[in-house]
N, C-alpha and C positions, 0 to 999 in steps of 0.2 A: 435416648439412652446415652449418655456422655462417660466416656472412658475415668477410670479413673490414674494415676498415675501410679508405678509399681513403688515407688520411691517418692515420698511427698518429703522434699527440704526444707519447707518452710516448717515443719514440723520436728525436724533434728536440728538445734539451735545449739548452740553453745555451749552451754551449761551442760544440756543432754551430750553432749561431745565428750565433754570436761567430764563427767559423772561416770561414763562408759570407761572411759580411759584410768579414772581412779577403780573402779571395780577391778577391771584388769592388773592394774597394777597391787590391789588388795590378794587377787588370786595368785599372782606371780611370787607375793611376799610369802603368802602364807607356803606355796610351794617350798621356797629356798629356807625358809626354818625349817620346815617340816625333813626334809632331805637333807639338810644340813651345811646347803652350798652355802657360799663367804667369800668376803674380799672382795675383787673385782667381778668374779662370776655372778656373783649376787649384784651386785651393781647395774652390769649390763642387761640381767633378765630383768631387774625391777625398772633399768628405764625405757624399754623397747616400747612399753605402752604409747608413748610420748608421739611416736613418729605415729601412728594413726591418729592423732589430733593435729599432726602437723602437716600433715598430706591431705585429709583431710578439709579441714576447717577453713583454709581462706578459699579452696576450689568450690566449695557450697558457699561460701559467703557467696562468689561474683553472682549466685543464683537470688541474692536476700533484695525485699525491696528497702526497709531501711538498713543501709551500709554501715552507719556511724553507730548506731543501737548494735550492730552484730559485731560491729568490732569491737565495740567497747567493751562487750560481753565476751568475746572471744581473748582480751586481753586479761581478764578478770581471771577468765576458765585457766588460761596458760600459768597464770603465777600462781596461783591455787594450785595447778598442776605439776607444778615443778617442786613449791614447796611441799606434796604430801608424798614426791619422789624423795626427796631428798629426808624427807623424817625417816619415812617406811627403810631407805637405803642404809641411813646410820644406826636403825635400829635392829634390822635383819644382818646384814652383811660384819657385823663386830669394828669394822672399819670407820673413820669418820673419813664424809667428803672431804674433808682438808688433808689427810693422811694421802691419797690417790691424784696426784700432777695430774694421770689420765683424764678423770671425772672432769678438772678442771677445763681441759682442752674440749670434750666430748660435750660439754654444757655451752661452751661461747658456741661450737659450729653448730646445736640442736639452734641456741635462740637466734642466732645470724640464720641461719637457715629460714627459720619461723617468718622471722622479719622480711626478708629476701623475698619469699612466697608469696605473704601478704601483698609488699608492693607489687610485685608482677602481676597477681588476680585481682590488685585497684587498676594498674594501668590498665590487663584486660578489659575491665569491667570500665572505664572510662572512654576506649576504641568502643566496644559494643554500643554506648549511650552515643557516641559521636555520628554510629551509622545509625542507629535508628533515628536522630535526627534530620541527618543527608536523606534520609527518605522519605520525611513526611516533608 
């Protein structure tokens, strides 16, 4: 009888990352018309979705066996993901992102951020293939 795992990663890939995080950000939109938030407040509830694909996504990756296939894919999901932020956001909030300096600011630290994570959980994931080397 072989356990089976609570959480299988190799099963929540990217795309399904990516897809979770546009729902969310679908429900968040339809929230802020619906109640009739705008401006920056709508901004900031429609991009929150973003940092669970960001938190997320490279710390499963260091778990993937092909690395290059999940990042490639995970690069796909992120601009996918930003551009159906930024329709949903110009289209809910009355605002255009160019009208908000903030948004501006808030988008370079989200995708430095993004970037920064990735290579930390490659370097991780490059120590871990180094020990399992030194062992065999």
């Amino acid at each position: 009888m072989s356990k089976k795992p609570l959480l299988d990663y190799s099963k929540f890939g990217p795309l399904k990352q990516g897809a979770f995080s546009m729902l969310l950000v679908t429900l968040i939109s339809f929230f802020c018309f619906a109640f009739g938030i705008r401006s920056i407040k709508a901004w900031t509830m429609i991009l929150s979705p973003i940092f669970f694909f960001i938190f997320y996504n490279p710390i499963i990756g260091v778990f993937q066996q092909k690395l290059l296939q999940y990042f490639t894919l995970s690069m796909i999901a992120f601009f996918s993901l930003v551009t159906y932020i930024y329709i949903s956001g110009n289209f809910v909030s009355g605002s255009s992102f160019m009208q908000l300096e903030e948004l501006h600011w808030m988008t370079k630290a989200v995708a430095i951020f993004y970037f920064m994570l990735n290579l930390i959980c490659l370097l991780f994931r490059g120590i871990i293939y180094m020990l399992e080397q030194l062992d065999e």
